[in-house]
N, C-alpha and C positions, 0 to 999 in steps of 0.2 A: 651254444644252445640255439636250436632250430625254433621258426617262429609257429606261429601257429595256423590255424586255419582261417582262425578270425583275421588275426594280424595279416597276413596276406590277401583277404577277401577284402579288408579294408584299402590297402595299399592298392590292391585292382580298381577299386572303385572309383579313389581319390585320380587314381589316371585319367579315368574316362571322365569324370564329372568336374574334375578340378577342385582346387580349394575355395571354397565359400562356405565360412563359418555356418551352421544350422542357429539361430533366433528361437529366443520362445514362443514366437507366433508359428513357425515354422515345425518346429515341434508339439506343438497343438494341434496344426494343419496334419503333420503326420500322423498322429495318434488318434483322429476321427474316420481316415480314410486307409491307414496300412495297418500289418499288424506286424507285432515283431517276430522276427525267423522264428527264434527257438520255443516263444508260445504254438505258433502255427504246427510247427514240429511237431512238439509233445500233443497236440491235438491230432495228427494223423501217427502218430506212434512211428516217427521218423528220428534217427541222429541228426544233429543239426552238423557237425562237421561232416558228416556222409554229406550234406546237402550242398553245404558251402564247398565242396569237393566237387559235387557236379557241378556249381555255378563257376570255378577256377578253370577248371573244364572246359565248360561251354557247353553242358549240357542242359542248366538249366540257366537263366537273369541272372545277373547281379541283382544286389537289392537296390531298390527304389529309391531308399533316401539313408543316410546313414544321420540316426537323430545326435544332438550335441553329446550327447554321453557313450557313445559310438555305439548304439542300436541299432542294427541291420532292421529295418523293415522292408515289408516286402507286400506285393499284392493278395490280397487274403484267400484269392480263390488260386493261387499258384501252384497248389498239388491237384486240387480238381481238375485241372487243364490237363495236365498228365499224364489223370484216372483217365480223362475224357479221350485223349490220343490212344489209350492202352498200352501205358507205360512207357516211362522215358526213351526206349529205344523205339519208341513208333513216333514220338514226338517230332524229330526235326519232320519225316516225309507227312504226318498228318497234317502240321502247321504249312508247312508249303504248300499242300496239296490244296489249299482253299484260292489259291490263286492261277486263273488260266496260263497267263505268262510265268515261266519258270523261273527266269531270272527275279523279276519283281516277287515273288514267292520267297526266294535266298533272301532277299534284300529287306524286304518284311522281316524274315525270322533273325537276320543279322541285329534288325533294330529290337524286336523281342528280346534276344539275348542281352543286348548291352545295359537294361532295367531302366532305358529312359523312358521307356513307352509309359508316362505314369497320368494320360491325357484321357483315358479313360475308369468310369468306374465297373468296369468288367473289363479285364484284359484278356483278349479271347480274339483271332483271325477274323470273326467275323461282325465285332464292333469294330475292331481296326480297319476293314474296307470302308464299312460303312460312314466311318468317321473321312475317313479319306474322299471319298464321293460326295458329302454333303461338301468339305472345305473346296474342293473342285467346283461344286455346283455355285456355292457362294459367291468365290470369285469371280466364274461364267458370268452369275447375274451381276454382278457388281462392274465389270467391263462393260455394259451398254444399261446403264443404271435408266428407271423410268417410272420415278417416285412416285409422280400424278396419274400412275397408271394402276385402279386398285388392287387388278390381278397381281401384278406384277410385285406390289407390294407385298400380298397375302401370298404367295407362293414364296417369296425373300424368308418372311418372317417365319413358313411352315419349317422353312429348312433349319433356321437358327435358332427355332426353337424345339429341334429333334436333335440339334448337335448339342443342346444347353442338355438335353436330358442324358447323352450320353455321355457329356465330360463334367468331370468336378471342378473346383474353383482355381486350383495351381496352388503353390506356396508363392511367396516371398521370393524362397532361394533358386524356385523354377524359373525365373526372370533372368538371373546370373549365372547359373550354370549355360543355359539358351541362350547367353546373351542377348537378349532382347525381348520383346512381345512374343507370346504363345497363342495358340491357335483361340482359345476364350477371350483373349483379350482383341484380336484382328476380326476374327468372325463373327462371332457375338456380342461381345461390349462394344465396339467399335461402328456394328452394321445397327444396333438399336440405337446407337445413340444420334448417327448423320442420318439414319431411316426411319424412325418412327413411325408408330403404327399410325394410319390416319383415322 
């Protein structure tokens, strides 16, 4: 007996993201910020194994987080993005198309594909530059740091607090899949707490 389309979406997942049990903190954290495939689905009048077929594919993310009771969620606005490209077959060159460099455009949509991109609350080519550019600039400023300087400081603090309004809080389990600190934790919790505002 052949498995199914979940059973193997699952099995994709667990490659790429490893094993790390989901928490019920972590299943809270999901259930405020994703939604699950097959609601979003039957919301756009979609199959959910046609879907999961294009995510095996590589047509469309893996999901985001698979909750402890193996719940594919996924990011909410994930068919809008689609609509917005004019349907899946315009999807990979629209999403590339947001970037001057071609290669960095693949490489962007590679990481789109693999469902970790879960660092913003709109996943969309054009929060993900933009998230890119501030953690850039952050660290720019943070190279020749100049605390007692107020510009310096209110220009720090305009950026970490445009990249706090773009990303959500992480889970638990985004620590250990990442091994390690996420971009909220290095840029933001990290720069307010050694820079304080004066």
């Amino acid at each position: 007996m052949g498995t199914t389309a979940k059973e193997r979406l699952a099995l994709r997942y667990l490659a790429v993201n490893g094993e790390h049990p989901m928490t019920e903190a972590d299943d809270a954290y999901v259930d405020r910020h994703f939604a699950p495939l097959e609601a979003l689905c039957a919301r756009h009048g979609e199959d959910p194994d046609a879907v999961r077929g294009h995510m095996l594919a590589e047509r469309l993310p893996l999901p985001a987080y698979l909750r402890s009771d193996g719940t594919e969620m996924v990011a909410p606005d994930l068919l809008e993005l689609v609509d917005e490209a004019g349907g899946l077959a315009k999807l990979p060159d629209w999403f590339r198309g947001h970037w001057d460099d071609p290669e960095t455009g693949a490489s962007e949509y590679e990481s789109y594909l693999s469902g970790q991109n879960v660092c913003l609350h709109r996943l969309h080519p054009v929060t993900m530059r933009r998230k890119e550019e501030l953690v850039g600039a952050i660290a720019e400023a943070l190279r020749d740091p100049a605390p007692d300087s107020p510009s310096w400081l209110a220009g720090l603090h305009a950026m970490v607090d445009e990249l706090d309004a773009l990303e959500p809080p992480f889970a638990p389990y985004d620590r250990l899949r990442f091994d390690g600190p996420v971009s909220r934790d290095t840029c933001i919790d990290a720069v307010r707490r050694d820079h304080p505002r004066s």
